[in-house]
C-alpha positions as CSV (number, residue, x, y, z in Angstrom):
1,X,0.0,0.0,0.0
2,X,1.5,3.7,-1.5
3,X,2.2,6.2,1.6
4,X,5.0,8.9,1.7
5,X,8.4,8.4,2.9
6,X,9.2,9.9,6.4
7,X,7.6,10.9,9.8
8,X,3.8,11.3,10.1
9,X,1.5,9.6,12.8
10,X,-1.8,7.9,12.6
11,X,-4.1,9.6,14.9
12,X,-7.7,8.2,16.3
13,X,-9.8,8.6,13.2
14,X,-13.4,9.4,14.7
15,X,-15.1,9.5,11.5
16,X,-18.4,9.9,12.9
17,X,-20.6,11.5,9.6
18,X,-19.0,9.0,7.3
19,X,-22.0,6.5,6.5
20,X,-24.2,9.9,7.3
21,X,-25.7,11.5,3.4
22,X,-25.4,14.9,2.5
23,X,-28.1,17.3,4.0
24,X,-29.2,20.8,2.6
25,X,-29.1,22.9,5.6
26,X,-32.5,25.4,5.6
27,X,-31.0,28.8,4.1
28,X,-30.3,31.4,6.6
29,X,-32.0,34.6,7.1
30,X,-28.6,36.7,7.2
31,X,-25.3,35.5,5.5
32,X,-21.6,37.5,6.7
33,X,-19.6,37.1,3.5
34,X,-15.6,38.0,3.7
35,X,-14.1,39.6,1.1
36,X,-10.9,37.3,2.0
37,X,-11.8,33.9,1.6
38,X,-8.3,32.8,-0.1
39,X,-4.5,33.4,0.4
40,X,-4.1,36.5,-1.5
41,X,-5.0,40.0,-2.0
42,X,-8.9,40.6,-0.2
43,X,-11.5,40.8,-3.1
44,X,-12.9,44.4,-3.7
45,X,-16.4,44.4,-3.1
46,X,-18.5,45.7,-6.1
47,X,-21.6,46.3,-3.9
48,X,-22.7,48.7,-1.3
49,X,-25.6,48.8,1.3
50,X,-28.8,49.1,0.1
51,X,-28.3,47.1,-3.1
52,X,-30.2,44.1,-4.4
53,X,-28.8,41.3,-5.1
54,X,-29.2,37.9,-7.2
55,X,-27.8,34.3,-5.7
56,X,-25.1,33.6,-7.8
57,X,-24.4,37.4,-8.6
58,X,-20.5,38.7,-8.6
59,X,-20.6,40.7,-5.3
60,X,-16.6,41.0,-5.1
61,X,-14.5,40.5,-8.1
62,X,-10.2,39.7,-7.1
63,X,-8.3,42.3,-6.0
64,X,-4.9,40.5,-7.6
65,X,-3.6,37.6,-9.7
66,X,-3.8,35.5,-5.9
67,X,-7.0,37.0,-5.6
68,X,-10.7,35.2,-6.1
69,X,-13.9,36.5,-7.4
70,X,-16.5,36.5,-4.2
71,X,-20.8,35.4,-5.6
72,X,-23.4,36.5,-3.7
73,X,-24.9,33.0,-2.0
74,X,-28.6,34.0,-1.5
75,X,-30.6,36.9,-3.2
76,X,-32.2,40.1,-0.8
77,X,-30.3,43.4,0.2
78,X,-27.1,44.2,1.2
79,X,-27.0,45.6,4.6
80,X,-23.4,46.7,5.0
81,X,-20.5,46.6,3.7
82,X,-18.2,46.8,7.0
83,X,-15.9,45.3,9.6
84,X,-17.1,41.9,11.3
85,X,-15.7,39.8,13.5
86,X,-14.4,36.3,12.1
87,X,-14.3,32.9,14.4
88,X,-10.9,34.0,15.4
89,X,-12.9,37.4,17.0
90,X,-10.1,39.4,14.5
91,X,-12.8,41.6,12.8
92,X,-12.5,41.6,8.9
93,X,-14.3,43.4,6.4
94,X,-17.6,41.4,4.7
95,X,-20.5,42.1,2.9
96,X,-23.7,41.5,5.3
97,X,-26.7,40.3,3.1
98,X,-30.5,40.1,4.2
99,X,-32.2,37.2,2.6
100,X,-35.6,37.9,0.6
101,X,-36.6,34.4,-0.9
102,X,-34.1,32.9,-3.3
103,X,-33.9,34.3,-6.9
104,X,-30.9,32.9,-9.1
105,X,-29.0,34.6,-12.0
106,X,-30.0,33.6,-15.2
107,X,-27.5,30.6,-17.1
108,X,-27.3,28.8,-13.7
109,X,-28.1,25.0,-14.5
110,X,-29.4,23.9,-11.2
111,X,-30.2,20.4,-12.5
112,X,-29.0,17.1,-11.5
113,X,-28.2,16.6,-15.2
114,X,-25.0,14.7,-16.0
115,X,-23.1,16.9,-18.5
116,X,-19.9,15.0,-19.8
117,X,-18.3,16.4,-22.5
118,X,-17.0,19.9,-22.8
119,X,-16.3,21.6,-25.7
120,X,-13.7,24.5,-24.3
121,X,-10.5,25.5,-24.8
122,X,-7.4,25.2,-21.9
123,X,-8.1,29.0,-21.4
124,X,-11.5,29.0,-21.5
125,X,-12.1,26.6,-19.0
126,X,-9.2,28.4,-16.7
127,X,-11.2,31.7,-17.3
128,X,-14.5,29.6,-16.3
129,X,-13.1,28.2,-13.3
130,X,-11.5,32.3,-12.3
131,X,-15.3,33.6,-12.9
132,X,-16.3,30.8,-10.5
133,X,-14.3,32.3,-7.8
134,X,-13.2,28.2,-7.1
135,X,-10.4,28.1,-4.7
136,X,-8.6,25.0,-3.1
137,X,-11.6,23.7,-0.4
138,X,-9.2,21.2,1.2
139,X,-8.6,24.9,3.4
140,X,-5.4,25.8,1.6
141,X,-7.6,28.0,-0.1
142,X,-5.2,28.7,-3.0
143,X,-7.3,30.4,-6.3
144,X,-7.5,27.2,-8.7
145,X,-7.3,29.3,-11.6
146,X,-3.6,30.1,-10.8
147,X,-2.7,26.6,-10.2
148,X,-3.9,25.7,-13.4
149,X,-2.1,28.8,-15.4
150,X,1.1,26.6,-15.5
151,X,4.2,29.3,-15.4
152,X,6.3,29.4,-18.5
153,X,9.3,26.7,-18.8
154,X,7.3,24.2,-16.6
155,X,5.3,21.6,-17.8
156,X,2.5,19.3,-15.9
157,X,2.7,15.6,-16.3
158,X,-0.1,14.6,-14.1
159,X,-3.0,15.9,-12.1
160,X,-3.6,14.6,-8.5
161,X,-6.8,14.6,-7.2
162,X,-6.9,14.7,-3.3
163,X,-9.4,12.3,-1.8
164,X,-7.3,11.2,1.3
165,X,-9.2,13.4,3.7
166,X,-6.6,12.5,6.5
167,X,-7.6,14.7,8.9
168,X,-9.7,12.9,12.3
169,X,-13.1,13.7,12.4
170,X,-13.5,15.2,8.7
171,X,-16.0,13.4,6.1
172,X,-17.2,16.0,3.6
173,X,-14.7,15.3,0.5
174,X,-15.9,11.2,1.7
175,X,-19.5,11.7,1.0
176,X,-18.7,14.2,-2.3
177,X,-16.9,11.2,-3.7
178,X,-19.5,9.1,-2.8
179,X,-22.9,11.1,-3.9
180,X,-20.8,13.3,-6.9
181,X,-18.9,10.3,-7.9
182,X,-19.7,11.1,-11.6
183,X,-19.3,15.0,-11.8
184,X,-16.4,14.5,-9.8
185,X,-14.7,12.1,-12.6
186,X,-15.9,14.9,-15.2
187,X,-14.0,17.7,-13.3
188,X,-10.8,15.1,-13.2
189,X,-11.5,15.6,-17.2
190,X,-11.7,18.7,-17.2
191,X,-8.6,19.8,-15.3
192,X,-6.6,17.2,-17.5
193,X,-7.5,19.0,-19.6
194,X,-7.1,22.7,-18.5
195,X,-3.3,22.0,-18.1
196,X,-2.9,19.6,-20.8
197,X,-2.0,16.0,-19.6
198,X,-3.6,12.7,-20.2
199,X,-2.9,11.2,-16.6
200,X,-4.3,11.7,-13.8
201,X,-4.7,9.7,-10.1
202,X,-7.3,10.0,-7.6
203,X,-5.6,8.9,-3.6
204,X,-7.6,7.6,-1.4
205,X,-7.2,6.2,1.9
206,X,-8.2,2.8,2.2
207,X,-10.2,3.5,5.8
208,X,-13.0,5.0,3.1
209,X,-13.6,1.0,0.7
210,X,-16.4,2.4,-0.7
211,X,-15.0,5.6,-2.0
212,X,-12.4,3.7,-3.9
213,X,-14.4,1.3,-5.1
214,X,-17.4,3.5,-6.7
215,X,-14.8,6.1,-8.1
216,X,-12.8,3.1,-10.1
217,X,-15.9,1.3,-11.4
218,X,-16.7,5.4,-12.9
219,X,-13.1,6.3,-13.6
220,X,-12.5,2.8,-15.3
221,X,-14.9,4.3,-18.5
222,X,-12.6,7.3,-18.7
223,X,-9.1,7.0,-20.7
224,X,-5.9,7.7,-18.0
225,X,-7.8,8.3,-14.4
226,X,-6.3,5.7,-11.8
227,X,-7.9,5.7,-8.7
228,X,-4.7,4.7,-5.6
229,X,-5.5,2.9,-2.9
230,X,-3.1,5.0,-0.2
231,X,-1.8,3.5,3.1
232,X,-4.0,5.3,6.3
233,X,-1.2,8.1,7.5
234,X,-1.6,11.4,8.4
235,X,-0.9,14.0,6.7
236,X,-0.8,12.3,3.9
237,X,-3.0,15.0,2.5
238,X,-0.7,17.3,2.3
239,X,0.5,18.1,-1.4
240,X,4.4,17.0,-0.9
241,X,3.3,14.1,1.1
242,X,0.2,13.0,-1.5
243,X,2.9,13.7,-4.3
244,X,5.5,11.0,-3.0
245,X,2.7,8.7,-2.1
246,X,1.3,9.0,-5.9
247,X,4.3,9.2,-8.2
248,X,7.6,8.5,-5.8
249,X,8.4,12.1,-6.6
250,X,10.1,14.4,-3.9
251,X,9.0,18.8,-4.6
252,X,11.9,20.5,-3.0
253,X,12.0,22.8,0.1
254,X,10.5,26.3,-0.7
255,X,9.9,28.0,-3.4
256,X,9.7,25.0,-5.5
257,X,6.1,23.9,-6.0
258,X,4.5,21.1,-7.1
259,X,4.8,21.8,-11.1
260,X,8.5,21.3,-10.7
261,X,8.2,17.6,-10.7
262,X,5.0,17.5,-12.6
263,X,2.8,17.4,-10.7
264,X,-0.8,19.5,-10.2
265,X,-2.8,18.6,-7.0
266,X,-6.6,19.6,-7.0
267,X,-8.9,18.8,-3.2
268,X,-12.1,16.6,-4.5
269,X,-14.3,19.1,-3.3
270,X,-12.1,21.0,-5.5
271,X,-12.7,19.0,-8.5
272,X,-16.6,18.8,-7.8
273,X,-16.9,22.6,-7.8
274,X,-14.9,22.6,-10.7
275,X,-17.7,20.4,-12.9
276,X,-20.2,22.9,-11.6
277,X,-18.6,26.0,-12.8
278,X,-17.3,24.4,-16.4
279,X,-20.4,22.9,-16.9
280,X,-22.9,24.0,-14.8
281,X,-22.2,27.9,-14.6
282,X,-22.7,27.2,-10.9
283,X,-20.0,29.9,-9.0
284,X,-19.0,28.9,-5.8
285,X,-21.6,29.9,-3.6
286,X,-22.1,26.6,-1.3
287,X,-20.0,23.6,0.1
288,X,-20.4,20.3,2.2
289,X,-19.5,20.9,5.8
290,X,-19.1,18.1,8.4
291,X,-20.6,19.3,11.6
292,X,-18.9,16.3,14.2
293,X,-17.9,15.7,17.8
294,X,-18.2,12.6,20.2
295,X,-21.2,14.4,22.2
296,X,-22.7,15.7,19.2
297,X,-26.4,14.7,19.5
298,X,-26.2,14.2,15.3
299,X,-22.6,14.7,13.8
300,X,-24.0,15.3,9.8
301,X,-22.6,16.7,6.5
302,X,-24.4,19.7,5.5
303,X,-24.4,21.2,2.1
304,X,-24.1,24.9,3.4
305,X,-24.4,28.5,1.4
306,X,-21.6,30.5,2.2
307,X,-21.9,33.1,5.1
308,X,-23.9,31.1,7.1
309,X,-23.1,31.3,10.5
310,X,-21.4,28.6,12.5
311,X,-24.0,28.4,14.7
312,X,-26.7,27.3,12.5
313,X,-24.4,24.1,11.6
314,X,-24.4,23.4,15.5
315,X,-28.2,23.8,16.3
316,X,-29.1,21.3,13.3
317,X,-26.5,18.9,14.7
318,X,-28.3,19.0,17.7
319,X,-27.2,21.9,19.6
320,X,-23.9,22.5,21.2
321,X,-23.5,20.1,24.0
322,X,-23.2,21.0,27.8
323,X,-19.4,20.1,28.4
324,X,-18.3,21.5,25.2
325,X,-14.8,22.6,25.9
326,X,-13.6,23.9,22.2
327,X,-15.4,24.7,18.7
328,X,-13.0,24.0,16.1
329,X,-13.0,25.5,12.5
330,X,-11.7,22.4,10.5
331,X,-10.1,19.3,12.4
332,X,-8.2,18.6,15.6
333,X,-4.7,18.2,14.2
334,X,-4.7,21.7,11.8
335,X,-7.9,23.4,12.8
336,X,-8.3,26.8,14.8
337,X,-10.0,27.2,17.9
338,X,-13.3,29.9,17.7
339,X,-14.3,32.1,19.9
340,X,-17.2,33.6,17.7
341,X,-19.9,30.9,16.7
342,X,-22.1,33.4,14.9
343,X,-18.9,33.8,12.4
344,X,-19.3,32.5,8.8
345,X,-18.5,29.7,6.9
346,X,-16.4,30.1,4.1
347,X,-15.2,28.3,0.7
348,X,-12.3,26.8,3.1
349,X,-14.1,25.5,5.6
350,X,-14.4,21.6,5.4
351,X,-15.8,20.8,9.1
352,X,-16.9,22.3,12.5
353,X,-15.4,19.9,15.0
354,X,-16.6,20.1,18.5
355,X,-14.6,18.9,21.4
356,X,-15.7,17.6,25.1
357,X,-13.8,19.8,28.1
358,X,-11.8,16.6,28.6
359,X,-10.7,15.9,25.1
360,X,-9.6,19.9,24.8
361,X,-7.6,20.4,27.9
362,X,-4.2,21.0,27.3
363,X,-1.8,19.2,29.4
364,X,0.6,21.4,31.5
365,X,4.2,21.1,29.5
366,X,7.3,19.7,31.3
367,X,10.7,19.8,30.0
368,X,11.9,18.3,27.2
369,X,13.5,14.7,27.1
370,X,15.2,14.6,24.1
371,X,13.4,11.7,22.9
372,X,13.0,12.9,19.2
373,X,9.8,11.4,18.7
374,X,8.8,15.3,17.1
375,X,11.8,14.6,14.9
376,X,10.5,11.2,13.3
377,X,6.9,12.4,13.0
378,X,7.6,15.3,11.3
379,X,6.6,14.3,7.3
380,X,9.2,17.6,6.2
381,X,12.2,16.2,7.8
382,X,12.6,19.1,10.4
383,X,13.6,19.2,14.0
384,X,10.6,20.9,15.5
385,X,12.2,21.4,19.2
386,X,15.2,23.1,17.6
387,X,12.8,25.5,16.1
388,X,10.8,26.1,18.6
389,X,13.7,27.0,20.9
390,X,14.9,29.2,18.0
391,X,11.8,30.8,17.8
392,X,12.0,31.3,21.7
393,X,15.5,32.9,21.3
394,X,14.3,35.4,18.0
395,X,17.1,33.6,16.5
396,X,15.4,34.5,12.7
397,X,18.5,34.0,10.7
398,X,19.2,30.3,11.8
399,X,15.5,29.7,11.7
400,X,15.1,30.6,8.3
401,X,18.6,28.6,7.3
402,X,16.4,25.4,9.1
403,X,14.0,25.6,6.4
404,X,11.2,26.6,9.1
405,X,8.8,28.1,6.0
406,X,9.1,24.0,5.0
407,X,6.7,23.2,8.0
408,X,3.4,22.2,6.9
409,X,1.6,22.9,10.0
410,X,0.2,19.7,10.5
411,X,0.9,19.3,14.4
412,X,2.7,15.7,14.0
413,X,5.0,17.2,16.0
414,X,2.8,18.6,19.3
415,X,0.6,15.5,19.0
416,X,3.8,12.8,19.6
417,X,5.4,15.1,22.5
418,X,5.4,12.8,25.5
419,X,6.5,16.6,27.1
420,X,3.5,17.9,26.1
421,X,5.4,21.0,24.5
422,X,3.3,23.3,22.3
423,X,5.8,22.9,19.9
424,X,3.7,23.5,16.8
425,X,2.2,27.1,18.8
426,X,6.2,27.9,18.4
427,X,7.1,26.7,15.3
428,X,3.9,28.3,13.5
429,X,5.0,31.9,15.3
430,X,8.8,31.3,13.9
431,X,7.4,30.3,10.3
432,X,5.4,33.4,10.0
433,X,8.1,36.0,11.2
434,X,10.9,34.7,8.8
435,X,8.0,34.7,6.2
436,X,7.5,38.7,6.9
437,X,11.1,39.3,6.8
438,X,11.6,36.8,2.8
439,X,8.4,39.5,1.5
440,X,10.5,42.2,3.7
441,X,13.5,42.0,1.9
442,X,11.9,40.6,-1.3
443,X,9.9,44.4,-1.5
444,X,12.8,46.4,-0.8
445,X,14.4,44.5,-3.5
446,X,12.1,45.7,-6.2
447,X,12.7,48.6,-8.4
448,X,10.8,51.2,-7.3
449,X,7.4,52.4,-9.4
């Protein structure tokens, strides 16, 4: 069975929604849309308050090549355009829309209709898929049009579709390959197409039997789709890691990307999305969410309009329980703690994990023991207590010759510690300060306008 070379860990999987169908969650009266819902530049909104507006209607269009376009996800008025606070409590700015009924944009196709072939150009269906506003939904959030405009001198040998889902808890991009199993294989097509390859592999992890075995009775009727069995190993999701497991091909520490050995890797959520924007005209407006935890009176995956608060998610699971210690945006290992239920989800937001008091407690850290367990789980090949103590120290220059912008975030590291160090808390802080001072230096390197 294919898994990636070094470190990782293979943490309780709790995958509590998996056998659970998707559910449309009742459309919410107000929606709290951010105009930065990817990695780049915010979007500029093109509305103001008092306007009407269509579901499906461009309400922010990318402020910059890393930018995305930002659709309206319900139809009524816009009630402000202004600073809200996100799930972090860090207020942002988002476009606050009242919901009168549900009136769509005309050349929408809202059908269940399987549309297979597709008639348009590489560019076309890049400049489909930019309109869409379609970014990666794995939470990466990196615009998919960029990743598809392959840069000049590199050429893509393969396309990757992510269905590992590694992360504990998480079952949304599970139950889109099981229900979309069909558009999903279309949008592997489709981005074969857009960068011009005739391979492409779908990994799965073999803790989801049925996934695999419905998406290679589909793929088998397309030419060069291999579905891949992968070994159960977290974070094998991670682009490098899914990369090695795949093709036996390392990317190289930062900046390379994944191009340089081939290679382009698309979330299956992702993929699905994709279909409805090349095919459908559908932007992207709504996503499946997993709403899970262990006292969850029904953990469920919801298919959810963007801008609909957190807390809506929560009362149709059942209601947040009484010893609910922690409300997490995403999973246990690389999720981030809330503090605001009433914030919004967003095109990056695959789950809403909520833990018991027990399960969330930190445990008070004691010294190290020098047992380099972080240093074998780490899937980058990093020494995550060197780093951390670097980070302690402000010791940028060594941190950034240690290759700390290499570190994935995927908490490997924090979840082995026998010390109970919060290692990754460190390491994250480190990564992010020698990331300021590359763009520092990289902008006062530029000529001058």
């Amino acid at each position: 069975m294919k898994t990636f070379p070094m470190g990782g860990v293979h943490p309780s999987e709790n995958k509590l929604s998996s056998a659970k169908p998707i559910e449309v969650l009742p459309l919410p009266e107000v929606v709290n849309i951010p105009l930065a819902q990817h990695i780049g530049a915010p979007a500029v909104a093109k509305v103001a308050k008092g306007d009407k507006v269509l579901t499906g209607q461009l309400i922010a269009e990318a402020g910059s090549f890393m930018s995305a376009n930002i659709h309206a996800p319900i139809s009524g008025t816009v009630t402000a355009v202004d600073m809200v606070a996100n799930g972090q409590g860090l207020r942002q700015m988002m476009i606050t829309i009242k919901r009168e009924g549900d009136e769509w944009v005309e050349g929408i196709d809202r059908s269940d209709k399987l549309v297979k072939e597709c008639s348009l150009s590489a560019q076309e269906i890049i400049a489909k898929i930019k309109e869409a506003g379609i970014v990666g939904m794995g939470g990466a959030t990196f615009p998919t049009h960029v990743k598809l405009s392959i840069p000049a001198g590199k050429k893509a040998e393969c396309v990757i579709i992510n269905g590992v889902e590694c992360e504990p808890y998480l079952t949304s991009d599970h139950r889109t390959m099981l229900e979309h199993g069909e558009e999903l294989v279309v949008g592997v097509t489709i981005l074969m197409k857009a960068v011009g390859v005739e391979k492409a592999y779908i990994g799965i992890e073999n803790n989801k039997p049925d996934a695999i075995a419905h998406l290679s009775k589909i793929a088998a009727q397309y030419k060069g789709i291999e579905v891949v069995p992968l070994k159960v190993r977290y974070p094998q999701g991670g682009e490098k890691q899914l990369i090695a497991a795949v093709t036996g091909r390392q990317v190289p520490p930062p900046p390379a990307l994944p191009i340089d050995v081939g290679a382009v890797v698309c979330n299956a959520s992702t993929t699905f999305a994709v279909y409805q924007a090349v095919q459908k005209g559908m932007p992207l407006i709504q996503r499946v969410v997993t709403i899970t935890g262990k006292n969850l009176k029904e953990p469920k995956n919801l298919l959810t309009r963007m801008g609909t608060p957190v807390s809506a998610l929560i009362a149709a699971a059942g209601g947040l329980p009484e010893n609910a210690g922690k409300v997490i945006n995403g999973g246990p290992m690389m999720g981030r703690a809330m503090v605001n239920l009433d914030s919004p989800v967003t095109k990056g937001c695959s789950g809403i994990t909520v833990m018991s008091e027990k399960d969330a407690r930190r445990h008070e850290a004691s010294q190290c023991i020098k047992c380099a367990k972080c240093v074998a789980a780490c899937p980058m090949g990093l020494e995550p207590y060197f780093l951390s103590k670097m980070t302690q120290k402000k010791n940028w220059d060594e941190l950034e010759a240690r290759m700390i912008t290499s570190c994935i975030e995927c908490g490997c590291c924090q979840s082995t510690c026998p010390a109970y160090l919060p290692l990754l808390d460190w390491v994250r802080l480190g990564k992010q300060t020698v990331m300021g001072r590359i763009r520092a230096r990289a902008a006062a390197a530029a000529p001058k306008k």
